[in-house]
DRENDRENLO-200005 format. One record per residue (C-alpha): chain; residue number from 0; residue in one letter; z, x, y. Coordinates in steps of 0.2 Angstrom, whole numbers, plus 2048, in hexadecimal, padded with zeros to 3 digits. Layout:
BEGIN
R chain   n res  pz  px  py
R     A NUM   A   Z   X   Y
...
END
This chain:
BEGIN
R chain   n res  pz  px  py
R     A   0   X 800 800 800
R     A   1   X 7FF 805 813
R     A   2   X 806 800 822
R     A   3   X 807 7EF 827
R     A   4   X 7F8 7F3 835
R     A   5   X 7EC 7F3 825
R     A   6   X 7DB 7EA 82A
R     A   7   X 7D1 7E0 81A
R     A   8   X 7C1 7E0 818
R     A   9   X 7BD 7D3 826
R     A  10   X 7C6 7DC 834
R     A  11   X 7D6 7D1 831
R     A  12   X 7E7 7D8 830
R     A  13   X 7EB 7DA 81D
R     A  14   X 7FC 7DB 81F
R     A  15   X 806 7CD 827
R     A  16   X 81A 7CA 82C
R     A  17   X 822 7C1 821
R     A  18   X 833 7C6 828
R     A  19   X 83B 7D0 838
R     A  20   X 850 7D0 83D
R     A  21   X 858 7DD 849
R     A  22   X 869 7DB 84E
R     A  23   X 877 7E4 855
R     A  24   X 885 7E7 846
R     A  25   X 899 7E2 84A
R     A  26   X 8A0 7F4 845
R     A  27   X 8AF 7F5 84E
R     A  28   X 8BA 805 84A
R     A  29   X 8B0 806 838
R     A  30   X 8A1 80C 83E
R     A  31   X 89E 818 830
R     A  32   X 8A2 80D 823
R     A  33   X 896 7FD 82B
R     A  34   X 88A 80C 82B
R     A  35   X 88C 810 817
R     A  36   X 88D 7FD 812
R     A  37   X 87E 7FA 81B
R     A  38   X 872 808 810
R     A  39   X 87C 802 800
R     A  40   X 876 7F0 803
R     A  41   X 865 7F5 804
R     A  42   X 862 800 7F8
R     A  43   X 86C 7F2 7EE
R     A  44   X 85C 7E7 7F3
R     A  45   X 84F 7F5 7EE
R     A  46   X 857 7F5 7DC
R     A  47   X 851 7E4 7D8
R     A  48   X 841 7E8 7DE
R     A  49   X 83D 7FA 7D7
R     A  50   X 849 7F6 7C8
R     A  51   X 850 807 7CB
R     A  52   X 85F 80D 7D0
R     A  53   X 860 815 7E1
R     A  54   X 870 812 7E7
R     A  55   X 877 823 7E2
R     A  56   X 86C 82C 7EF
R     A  57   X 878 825 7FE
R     A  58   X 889 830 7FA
R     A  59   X 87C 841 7FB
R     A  60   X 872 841 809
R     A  61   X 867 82E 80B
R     A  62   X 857 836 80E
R     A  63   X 84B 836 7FA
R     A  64   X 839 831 7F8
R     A  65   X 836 829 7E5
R     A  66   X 826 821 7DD
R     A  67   X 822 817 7D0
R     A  68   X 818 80C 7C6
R     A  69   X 814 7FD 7D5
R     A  70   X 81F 805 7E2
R     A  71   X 826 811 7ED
R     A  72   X 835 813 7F6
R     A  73   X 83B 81F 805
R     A  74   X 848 822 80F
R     A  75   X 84B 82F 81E
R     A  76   X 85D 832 822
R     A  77   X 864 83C 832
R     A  78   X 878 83A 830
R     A  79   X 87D 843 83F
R     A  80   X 872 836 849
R     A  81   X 877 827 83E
R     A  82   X 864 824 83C
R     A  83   X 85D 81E 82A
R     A  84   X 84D 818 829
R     A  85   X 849 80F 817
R     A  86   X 837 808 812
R     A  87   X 832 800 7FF
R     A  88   X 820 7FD 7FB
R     A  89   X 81C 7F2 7EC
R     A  90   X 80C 7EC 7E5
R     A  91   X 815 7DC 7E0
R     A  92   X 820 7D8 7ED
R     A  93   X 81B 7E0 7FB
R     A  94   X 81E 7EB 80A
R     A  95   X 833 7EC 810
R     A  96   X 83B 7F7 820
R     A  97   X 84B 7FA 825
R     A  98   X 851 804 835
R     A  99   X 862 808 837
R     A 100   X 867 811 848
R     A 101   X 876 815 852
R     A 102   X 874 813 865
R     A 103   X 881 814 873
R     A 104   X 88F 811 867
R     A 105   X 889 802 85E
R     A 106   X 87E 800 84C
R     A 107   X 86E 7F8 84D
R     A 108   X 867 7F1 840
R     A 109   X 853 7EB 83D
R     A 110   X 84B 7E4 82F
R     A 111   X 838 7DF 82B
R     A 112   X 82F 7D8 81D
R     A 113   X 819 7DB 81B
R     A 114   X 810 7D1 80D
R     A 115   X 7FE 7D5 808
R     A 116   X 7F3 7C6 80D
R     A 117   X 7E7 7C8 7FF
R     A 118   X 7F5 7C7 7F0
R     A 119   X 800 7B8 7EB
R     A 120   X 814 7C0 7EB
R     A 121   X 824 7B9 7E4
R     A 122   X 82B 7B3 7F2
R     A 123   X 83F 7B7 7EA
R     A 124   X 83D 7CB 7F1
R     A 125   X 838 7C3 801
R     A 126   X 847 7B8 7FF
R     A 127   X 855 7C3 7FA
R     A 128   X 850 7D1 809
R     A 129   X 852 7C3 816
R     A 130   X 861 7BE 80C
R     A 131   X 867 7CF 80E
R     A 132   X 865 7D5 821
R     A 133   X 86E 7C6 824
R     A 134   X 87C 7CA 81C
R     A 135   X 87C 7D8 822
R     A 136   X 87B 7D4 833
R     A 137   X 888 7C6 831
R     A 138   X 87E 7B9 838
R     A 139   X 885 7A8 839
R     A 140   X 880 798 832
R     A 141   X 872 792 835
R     A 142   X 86A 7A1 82A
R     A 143   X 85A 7A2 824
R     A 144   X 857 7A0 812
R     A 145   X 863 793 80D
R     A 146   X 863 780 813
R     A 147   X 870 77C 821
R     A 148   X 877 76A 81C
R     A 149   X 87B 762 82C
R     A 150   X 885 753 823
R     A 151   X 894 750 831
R     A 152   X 896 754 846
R     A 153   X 89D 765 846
R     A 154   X 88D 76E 83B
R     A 155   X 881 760 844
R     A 156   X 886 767 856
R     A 157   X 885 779 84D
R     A 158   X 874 775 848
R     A 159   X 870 76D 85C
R     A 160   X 874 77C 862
R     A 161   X 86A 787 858
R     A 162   X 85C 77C 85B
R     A 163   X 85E 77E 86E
R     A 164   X 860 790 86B
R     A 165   X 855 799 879
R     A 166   X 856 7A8 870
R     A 167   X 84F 7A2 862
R     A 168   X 83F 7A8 859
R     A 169   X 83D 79E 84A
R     A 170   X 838 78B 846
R     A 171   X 846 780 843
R     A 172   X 840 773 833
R     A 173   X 84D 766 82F
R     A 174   X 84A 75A 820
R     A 175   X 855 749 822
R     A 176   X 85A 73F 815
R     A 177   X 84F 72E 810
R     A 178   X 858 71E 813
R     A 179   X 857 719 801
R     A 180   X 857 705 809
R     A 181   X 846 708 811
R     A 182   X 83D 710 802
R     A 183   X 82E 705 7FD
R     A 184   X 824 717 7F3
R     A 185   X 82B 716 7E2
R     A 186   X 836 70F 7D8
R     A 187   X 843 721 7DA
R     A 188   X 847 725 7EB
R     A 189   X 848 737 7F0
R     A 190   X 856 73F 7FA
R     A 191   X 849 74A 801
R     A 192   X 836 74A 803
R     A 193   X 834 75B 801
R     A 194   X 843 765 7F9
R     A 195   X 84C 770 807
R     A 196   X 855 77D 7FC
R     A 197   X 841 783 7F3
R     A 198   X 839 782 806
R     A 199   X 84A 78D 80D
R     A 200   X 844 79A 801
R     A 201   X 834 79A 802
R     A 202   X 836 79B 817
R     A 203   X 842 7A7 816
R     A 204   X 845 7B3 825
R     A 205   X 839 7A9 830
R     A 206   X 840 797 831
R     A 207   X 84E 78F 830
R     A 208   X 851 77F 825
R     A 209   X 85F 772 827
R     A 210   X 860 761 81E
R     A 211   X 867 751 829
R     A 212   X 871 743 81F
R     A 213   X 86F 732 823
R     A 214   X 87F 731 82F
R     A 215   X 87B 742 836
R     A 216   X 86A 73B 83F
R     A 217   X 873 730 849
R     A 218   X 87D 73E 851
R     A 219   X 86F 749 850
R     A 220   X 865 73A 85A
R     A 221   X 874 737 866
R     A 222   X 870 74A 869
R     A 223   X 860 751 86B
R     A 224   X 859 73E 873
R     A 225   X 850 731 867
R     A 226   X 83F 737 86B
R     A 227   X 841 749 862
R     A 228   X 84E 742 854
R     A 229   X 84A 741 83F
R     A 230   X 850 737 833
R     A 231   X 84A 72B 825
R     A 232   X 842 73A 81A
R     A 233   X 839 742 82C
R     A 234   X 836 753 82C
R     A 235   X 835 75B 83D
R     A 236   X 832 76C 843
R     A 237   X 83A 772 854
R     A 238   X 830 781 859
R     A 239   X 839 78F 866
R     A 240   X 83C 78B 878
R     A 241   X 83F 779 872
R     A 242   X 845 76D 882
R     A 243   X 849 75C 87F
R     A 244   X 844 759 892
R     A 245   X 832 75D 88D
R     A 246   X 827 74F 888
R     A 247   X 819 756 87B
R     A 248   X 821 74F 86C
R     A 249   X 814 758 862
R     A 250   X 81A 768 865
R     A 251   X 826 766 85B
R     A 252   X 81D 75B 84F
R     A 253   X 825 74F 843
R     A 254   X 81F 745 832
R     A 255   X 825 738 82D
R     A 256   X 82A 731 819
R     A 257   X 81B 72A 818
R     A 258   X 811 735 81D
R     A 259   X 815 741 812
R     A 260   X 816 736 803
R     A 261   X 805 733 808
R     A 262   X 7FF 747 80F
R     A 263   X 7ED 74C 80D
R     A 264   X 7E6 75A 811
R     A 265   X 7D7 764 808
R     A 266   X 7DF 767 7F6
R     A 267   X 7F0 763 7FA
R     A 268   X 7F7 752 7F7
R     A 269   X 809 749 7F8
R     A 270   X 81A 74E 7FC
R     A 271   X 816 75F 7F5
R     A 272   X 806 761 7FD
R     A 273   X 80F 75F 80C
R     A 274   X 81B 76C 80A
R     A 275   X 80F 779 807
R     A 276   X 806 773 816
R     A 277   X 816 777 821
R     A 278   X 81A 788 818
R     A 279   X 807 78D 81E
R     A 280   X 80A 787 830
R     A 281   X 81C 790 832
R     A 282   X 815 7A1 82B
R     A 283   X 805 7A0 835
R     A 284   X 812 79D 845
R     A 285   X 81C 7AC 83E
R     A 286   X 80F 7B8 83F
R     A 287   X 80D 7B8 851
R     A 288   X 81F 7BC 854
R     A 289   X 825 7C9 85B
R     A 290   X 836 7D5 85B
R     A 291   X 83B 7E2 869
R     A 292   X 83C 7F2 85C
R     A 293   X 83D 7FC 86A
R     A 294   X 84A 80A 866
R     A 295   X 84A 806 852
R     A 296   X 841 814 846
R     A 297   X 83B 80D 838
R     A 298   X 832 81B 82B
R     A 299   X 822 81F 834
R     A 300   X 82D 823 844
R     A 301   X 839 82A 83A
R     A 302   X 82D 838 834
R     A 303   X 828 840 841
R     A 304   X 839 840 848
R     A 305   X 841 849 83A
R     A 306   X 831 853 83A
R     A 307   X 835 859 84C
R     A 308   X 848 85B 84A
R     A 309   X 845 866 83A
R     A 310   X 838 871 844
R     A 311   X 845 874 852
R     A 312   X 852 877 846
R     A 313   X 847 885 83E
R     A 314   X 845 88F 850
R     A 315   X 857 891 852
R     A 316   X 851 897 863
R     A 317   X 85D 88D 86C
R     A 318   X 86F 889 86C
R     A 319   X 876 879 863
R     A 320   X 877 870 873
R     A 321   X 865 874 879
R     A 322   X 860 86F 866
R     A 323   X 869 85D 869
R     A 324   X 861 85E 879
R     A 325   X 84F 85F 873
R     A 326   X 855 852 866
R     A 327   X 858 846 872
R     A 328   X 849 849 87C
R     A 329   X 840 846 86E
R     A 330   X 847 836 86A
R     A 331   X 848 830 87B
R     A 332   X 832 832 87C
R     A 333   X 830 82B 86A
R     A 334   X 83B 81C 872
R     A 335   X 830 81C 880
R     A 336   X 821 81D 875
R     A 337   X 828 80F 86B
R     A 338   X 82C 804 879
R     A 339   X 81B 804 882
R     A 340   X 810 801 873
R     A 341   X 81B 7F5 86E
R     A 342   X 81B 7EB 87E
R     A 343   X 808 7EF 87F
R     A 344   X 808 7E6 86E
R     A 345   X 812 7D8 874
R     A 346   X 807 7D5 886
R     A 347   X 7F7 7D2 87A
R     A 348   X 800 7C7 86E
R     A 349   X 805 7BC 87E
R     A 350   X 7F6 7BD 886
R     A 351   X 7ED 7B6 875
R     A 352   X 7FC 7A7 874
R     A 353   X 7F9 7A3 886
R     A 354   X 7E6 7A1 886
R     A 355   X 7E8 797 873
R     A 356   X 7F5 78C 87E
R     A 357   X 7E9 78A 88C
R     A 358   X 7DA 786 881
R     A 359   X 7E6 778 875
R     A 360   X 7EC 771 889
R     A 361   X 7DA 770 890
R     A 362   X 7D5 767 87F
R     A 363   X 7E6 759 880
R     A 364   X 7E1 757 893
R     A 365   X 7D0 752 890
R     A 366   X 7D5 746 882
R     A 367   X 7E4 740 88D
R     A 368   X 7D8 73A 89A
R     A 369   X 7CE 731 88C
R     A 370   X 7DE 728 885
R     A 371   X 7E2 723 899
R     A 372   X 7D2 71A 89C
R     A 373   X 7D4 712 88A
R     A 374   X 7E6 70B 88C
R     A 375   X 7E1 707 89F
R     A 376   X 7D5 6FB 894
R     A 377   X 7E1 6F4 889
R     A 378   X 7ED 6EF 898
R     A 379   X 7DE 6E7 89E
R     A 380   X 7D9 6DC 890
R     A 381   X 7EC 6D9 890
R     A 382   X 7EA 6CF 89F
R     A 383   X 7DA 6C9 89E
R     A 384   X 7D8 6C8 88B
R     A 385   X 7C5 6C6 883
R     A 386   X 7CA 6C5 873
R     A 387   X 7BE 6BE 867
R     A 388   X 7BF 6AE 860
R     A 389   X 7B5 6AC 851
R     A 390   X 7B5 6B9 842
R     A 391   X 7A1 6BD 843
R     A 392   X 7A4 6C4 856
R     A 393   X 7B4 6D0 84F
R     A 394   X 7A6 6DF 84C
R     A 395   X 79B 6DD 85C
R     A 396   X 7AC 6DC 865
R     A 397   X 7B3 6EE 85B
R     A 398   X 7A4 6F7 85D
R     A 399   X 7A5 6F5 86F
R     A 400   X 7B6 6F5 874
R     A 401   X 7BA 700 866
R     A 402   X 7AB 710 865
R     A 403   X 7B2 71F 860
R     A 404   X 7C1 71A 85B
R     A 405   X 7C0 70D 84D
R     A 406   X 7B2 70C 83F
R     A 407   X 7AF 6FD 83A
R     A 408   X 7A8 700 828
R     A 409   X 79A 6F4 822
R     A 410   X 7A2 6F0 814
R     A 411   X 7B1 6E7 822
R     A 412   X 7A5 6E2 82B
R     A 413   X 79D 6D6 81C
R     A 414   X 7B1 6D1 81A
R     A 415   X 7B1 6CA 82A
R     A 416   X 7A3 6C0 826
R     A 417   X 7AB 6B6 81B
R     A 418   X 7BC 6B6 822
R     A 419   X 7C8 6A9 822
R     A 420   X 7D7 6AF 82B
R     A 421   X 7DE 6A4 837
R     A 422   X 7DF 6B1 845
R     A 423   X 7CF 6B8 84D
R     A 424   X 7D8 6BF 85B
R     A 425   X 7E6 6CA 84F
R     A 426   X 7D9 6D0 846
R     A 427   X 7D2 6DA 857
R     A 428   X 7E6 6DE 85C
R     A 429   X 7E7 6E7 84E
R     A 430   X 7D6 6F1 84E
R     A 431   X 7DA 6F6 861
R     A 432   X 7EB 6FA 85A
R     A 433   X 7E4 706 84E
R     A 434   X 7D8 70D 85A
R     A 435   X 7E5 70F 868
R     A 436   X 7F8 713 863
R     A 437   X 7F6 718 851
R     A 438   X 7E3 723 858
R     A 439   X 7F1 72C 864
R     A 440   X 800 72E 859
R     A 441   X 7F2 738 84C
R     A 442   X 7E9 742 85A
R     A 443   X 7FC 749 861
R     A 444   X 7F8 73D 86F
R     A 445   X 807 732 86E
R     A 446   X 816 72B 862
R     A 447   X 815 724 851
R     A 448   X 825 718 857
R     A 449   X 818 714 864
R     A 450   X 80D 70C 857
R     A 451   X 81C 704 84B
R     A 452   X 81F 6FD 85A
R     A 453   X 811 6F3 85E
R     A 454   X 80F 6F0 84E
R     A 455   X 820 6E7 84E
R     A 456   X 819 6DE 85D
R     A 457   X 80D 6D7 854
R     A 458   X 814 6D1 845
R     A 459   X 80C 6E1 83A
R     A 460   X 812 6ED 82D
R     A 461   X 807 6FE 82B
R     A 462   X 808 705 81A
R     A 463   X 7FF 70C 80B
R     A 464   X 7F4 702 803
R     A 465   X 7F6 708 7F0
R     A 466   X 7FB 715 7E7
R     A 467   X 7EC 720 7E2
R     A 468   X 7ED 722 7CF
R     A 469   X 7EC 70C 7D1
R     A 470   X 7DE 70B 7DB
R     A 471   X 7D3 70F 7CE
R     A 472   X 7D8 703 7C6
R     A 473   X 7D0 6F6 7D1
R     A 474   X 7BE 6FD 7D0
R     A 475   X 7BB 703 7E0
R     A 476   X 7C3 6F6 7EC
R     A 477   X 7CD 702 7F3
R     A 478   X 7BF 710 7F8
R     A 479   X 7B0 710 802
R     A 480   X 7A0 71A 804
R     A 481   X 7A3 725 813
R     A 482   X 79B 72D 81E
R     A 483   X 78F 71D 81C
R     A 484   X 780 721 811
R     A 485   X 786 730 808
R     A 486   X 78F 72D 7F5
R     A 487   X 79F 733 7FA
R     A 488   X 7AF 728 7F8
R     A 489   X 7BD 727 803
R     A 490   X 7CC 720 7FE
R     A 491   X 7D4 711 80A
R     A 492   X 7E6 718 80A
R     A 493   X 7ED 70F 819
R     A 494   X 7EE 6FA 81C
R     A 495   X 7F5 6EF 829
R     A 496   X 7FC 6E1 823
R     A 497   X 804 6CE 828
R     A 498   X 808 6C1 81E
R     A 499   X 80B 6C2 80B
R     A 500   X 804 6B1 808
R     A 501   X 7F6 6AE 7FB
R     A 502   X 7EE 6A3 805
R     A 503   X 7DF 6AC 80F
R     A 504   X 7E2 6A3 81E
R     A 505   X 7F3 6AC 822
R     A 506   X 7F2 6BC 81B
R     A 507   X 7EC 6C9 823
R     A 508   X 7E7 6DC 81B
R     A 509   X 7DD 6E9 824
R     A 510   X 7D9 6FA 818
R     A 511   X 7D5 708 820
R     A 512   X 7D6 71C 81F
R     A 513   X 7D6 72A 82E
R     A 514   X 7C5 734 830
R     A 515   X 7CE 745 836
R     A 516   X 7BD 74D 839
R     A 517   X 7B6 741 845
R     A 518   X 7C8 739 84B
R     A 519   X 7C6 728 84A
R     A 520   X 7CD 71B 83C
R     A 521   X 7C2 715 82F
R     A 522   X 7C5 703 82C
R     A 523   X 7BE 6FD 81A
R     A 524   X 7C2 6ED 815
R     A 525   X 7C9 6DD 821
R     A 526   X 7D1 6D1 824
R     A 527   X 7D8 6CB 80F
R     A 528   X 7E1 6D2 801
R     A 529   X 7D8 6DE 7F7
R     A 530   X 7DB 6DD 7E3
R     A 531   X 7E9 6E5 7DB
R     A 532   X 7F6 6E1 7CA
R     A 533   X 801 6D9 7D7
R     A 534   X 7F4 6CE 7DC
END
């Protein structure tokens, strides 16, 4: 392996962070001791990854280079400076760094992690390293790597302020716990929809997870405000620089139960799906953060430090005290080396987040402008109302009022025609509902309360249609041809419903799916009751 500044064959970084942690150590009078206990735990860690032991090296003099089959580990050690620098490379686990430094008096400690993109690793190493620097640095809960159950109001107002942390660098994910009254997916309902303990591990040393109990959310709500709460089997991700005064709920995004019962996206599916889907977005996130090494040697810098004191030490030209001298001034460039690439490094990275921020702003703006003039169009025909009043005129009206936003699929359209519903005017409520509040809540644009809402207001539930594996079952009532003319089947996963009457007249089902290529719903079959062993 090399460095972590290795380029693959496209020009893309080969290795990427998995994991970084410096912190000042609490030594107190045992400075020494904190010192020793500090290489002892990590060469602790290193055994269970080389599977040899190392730890013997630390009572002679902390510096060894040793190489294996798959690995090799390193260390440079200079005691009188209380500097060790420790690195393991491993085919299967990947790339790990340690500096240890005293400065001024106090112990600092800095850890990173490097995994090869192109290889698929354990992540228990990755987990057991985060694990360990944390212990070490006696961090407090909430730690990285384990779930943080906020069940009562002291760890709930523990895990409030860590949320509000300004220092922090890593996502915040918090699981809550599904209201086992309101579970309509199956017939066993899960505490969790995703399980927090597996998704600690697997996010360990770059976010933190917490679970939220039932009771909790309340207080949880009663503190963060209702708009940026979770509960009911949510998952939510508050990113850093979270302010509750803010009002682009989608930066820090939240997904509902259902939602992720019911998760697409390419060949992921479900609850499971899901998660997987978040552990990509966190690490991507996780790769553009960056720590302030400046002043930490890790084994590169070591090197050629220890090169340059061994080469003064050879002269013996000077006294002792011009050696330390020289010594110093050494350190003190390769410190001012370190700090200027390092904040070069850190002036590119921001310059690449603000102009991604720019381009995501410039791209909402233009789509908040859109969503103006259509709500300004809504409150219109709110007042003045031009509803249709005959089924055979609901398609003309929804491919005027309605372009762009809803597709009225052919196969609806010949629904309409023989429709009985008693409610002409619902029937377009419930499109423009679909094309306004839940379009918005999909795009980022606005609130998925904001379409439950309205769609209390109008006397409709929103759910899924049926489970998948039944579908089929029904031949194809529940897919249609899309895009129109090609023989690809798209699955009607969504319905609006009123009415559970048997009678056409008052019942009301509108099937339809969400195109997220063209951002627009897909409505497949109106207004009646498709088939299913229920029915």
């Amino acid at each position: 392996m090399t460095g972590e500044n290795s380029m693959g064959k496209e020009g893309h970084a080969r290795f990427v962070k998995t994991f970084q942690l410096r912190s000042l150590l609490k030594t107190g009078p045992e400075m020494e001791q904190v010192y020793r206990n500090t290489m002892t735990a990590v060469l602790a860690f290193s055994e269970t990854v080389t599977m040899r032991k190392l730890s013997a090296v630390v009572g002679k003099n902390g510096s060894f280079l040793r190489r294996g089959v798959g690995y090799a580990t390193e260390a440079i050690h200079l005691p009188e400076r209380r500097l060790w620098s420790f690195r393991i490379d491993s085919e299967k686990s990947g790339i790990f760094e340690v500096a240890l430094i005293e400065r001024d008096g106090q112990l600092h400690l800095g850890g990173r992690a490097f995994r090869d993109s192109t290889l698929l690793y354990p992540i228990i190493p990755q987990f057991r390293f985060a694990q360990t620097l944390s212990k070490i640095a006696g961090l407090e809960p909430p730690i990285s790597g384990q779930p943080f159950a906020a069940a009562g109001p002291d760890s709930v107002r523990t895990l409030f302020r860590h949320v509000m942390d300004l220092k922090r660098k890593y996502p915040v994910v918090i699981v809550s716990e599904v209201n086992s009254g309101q579970w309509r997916n199956s017939t066993h309902t899960p505490r969790y929809m995703i399980d927090p303990r597996s998704l600690a591990v697997n996010l360990s040393g770059i976010a933190t997870v917490a679970t939220l109990s039932i009771p909790a959310s309340i207080e949880w709500s009663d503190l963060i405000g209702r708009p940026w709460t979770v509960y009911d089997g949510a998952v939510r991700t508050y990113y850093p620089g979270f302010d509750s005064r803010e009002e682009n709920l989608s930066r820090h995004p939240i997904v509902f139960k259902d939602c992720i019962w019911n998760f697409e996206r390419d060949q992921l599916r479900g609850a499971a799906g899901f998660a997987a889907f978040l552990e990509t977005i966190v690490r991507h996130y996780a790769e553009t953060v960056e720590t302030d090494w400046n002043g930490m040697f890790f084994l590169r810098e070591a090197k050629i430090l220890c090169d340059e004191v061994e080469l003064i030490a050879k002269e013996h030209i000077r006294p002792t005290a011009q050696v330390v001298e020289q010594e110093s001034l050494i350190v003190r460039n390769l410190t001012e080396q370190l700090r200027a690439k390092t904040e070069a490094a850190a002036m590119y990275q921001r310059q690449v987040i603000t102009l991604k921020s720019e381009l995501t702003k410039q791209r909402k703006r233009a789509l908040e402008y859109r969503e103006r003039c259509d709500e300004a169009c809504v409150r219109m025909k709110a007042v003045l109302p031009n509803l249709p009043d005959s089924h055979n005129k609901v398609a003309e009206w929804a491919k005027r009022e309605l372009a762009g936003r809803v597709y009225l699929h052919q196969r609806a359209e010949r629904g309409l025609a023989k429709a009985q519903y008693q409610s002409p005017e619902l029937i377009c409520q419930a499109l423009a509902l679909l094309g306004t509040e839940y379009r918005n809540a999909r795009l980022g644009l606005g609130s998925d309360y904001k379409f439950r809402k309205r769609c209390r207001e109008l006397g409709l539930a929103c759910k899924g249609s049926i489970e998948r594996g039944r579908a089929g079952e029904e031949g194809t009532d529940y897919y249609v041809n899309y895009p129109v003319g090609s023989d690809s089947q798209c699955f009607l996963k969504m319905k609006l419903c009123k009415g559970n009457s048997y009678h056409r007249r008052y019942c009301l089902r509108i099937y339809f799916f969400w195109d997220e290529k063209a951002q627009l719903v897909v409505v497949g079959s109106l207004p009646h009751h498709l088939s299913n062993r229920a029915s």
